[in-house]
Structure formats: C-alpha cells, structure tokens
MARPAVO-394043 format. One record per residue (C-alpha): x, y, z; residue in one letter; chain. Coordinates in pm, whole numbers. Each point is the difference from the previous one (the first is absolute). Layout:
% residues N
<rec x="X" y="Y" z="Z" logu="a" sekol="A"/>
...
//
This chain:
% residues 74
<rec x="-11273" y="-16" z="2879" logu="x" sekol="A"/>
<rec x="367" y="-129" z="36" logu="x" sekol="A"/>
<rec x="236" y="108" z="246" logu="x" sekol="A"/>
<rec x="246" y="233" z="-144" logu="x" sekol="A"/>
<rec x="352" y="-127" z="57" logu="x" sekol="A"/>
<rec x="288" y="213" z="112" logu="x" sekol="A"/>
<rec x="295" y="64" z="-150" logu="x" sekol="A"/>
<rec x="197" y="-227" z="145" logu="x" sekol="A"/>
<rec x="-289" y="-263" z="-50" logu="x" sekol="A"/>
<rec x="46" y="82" z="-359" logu="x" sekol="A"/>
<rec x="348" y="-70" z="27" logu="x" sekol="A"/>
<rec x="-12" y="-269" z="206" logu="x" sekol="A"/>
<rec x="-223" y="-190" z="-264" logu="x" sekol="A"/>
<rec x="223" y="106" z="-339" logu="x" sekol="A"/>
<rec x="246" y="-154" z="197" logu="x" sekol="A"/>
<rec x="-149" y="-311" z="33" logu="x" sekol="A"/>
<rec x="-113" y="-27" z="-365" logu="x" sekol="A"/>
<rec x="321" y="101" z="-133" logu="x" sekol="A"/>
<rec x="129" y="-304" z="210" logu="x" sekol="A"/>
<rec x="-238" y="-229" z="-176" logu="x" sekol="A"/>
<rec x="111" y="125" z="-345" logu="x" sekol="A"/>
<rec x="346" y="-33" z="61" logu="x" sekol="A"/>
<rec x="-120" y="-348" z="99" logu="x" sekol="A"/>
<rec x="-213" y="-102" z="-282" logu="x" sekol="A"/>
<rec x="257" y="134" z="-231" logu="x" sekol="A"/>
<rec x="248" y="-222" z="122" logu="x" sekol="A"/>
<rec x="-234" y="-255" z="37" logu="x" sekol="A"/>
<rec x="-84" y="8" z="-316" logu="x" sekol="A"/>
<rec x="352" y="-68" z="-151" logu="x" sekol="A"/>
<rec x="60" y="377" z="-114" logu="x" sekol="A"/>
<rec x="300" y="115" z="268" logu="x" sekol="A"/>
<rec x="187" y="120" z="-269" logu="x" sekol="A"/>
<rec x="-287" y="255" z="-57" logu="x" sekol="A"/>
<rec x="45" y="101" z="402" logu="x" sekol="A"/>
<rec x="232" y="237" z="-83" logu="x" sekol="A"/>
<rec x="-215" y="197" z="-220" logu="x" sekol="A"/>
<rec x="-284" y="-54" z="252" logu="x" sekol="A"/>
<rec x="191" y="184" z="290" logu="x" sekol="A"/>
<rec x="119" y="257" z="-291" logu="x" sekol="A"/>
<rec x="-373" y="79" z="-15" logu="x" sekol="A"/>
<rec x="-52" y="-4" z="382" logu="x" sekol="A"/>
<rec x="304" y="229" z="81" logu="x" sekol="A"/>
<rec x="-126" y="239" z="-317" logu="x" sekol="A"/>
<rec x="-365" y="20" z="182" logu="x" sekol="A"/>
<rec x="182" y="43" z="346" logu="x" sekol="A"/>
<rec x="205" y="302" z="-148" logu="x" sekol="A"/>
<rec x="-314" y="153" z="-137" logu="x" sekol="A"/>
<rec x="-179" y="-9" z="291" logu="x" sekol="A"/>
<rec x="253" y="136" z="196" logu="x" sekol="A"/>
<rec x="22" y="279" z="-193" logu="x" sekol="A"/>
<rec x="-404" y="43" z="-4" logu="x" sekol="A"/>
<rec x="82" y="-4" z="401" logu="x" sekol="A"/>
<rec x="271" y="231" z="-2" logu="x" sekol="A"/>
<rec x="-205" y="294" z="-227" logu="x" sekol="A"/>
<rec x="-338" y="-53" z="239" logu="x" sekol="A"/>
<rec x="255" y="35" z="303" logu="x" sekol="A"/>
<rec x="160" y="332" z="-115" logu="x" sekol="A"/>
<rec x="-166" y="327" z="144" logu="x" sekol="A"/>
<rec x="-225" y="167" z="-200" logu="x" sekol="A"/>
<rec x="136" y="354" z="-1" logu="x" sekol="A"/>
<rec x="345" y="112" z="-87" logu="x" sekol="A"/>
<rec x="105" y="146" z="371" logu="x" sekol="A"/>
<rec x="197" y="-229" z="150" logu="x" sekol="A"/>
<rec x="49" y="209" z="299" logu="x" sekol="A"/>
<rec x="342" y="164" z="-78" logu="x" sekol="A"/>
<rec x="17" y="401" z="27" logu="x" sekol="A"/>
<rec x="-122" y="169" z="-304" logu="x" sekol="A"/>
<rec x="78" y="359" z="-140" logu="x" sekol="A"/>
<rec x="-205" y="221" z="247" logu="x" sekol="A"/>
<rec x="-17" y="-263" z="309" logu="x" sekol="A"/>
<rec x="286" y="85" z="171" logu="x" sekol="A"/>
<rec x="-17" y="109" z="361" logu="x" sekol="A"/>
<rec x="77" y="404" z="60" logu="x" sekol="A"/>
<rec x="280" y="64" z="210" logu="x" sekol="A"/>
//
C-alpha cells in the first residue's frame, strides 16, 4: 500500500511539477504562452483557496457574540 503523503508533501510535489512545466514550456519555445500558463496556475490557486477558506469556517452560525436571551442578570 503507498504511503499517504501530507499536505504539505502534496504541496511540496505540485510545486516541483509546476516548476518543470514552466520549464518545458519555455523549453519548448512557447514563453509567450507563459503568461496564460501562470493565468491558469493563479486561477487554480484562487480556487483552492477558497475550497480552504469554506472547509476552515465553523460549522454553526454562533460565533460567540451575546445573543437575545444570553445576557448576564444583574
């Protein structure tokens, strides 16, 4: 069974194949498409980030301020 990689394992190696794009797109004599390559990358960055953000937010409404009904008795 393979080892499951963490997240930053998983980053780690998109990193490095996004590296060897860039490269073999350059390589390859296509620069001027670089600039719709990183459009791409920064568009899937974006998306994730979002993806990241919603799985980050609480799960219930309360956020912890006072509510109708919570407030201390004097």
């Amino acid at each position: 069974m393979a080892k499951k990689l963490s997240i930053a394992g998983i980053l780690r190696l998109t990193s490095d194949q996004l590296k060897r794009i860039r490269k073999r797109v350059a390589n390859g004599g296509h620069v001027d498409q670089m600039q719709e390559v990183d459009a791409l990358v920064g568009l899937a960055k974006e998306m994730a980030d979002r993806q990241l953000a919603g799985l980050e937010s609480p799960a219930d409404e309360n956020d912890g301020s006072v509510q109708d009904g919570d407030d201390a008795k004097n």
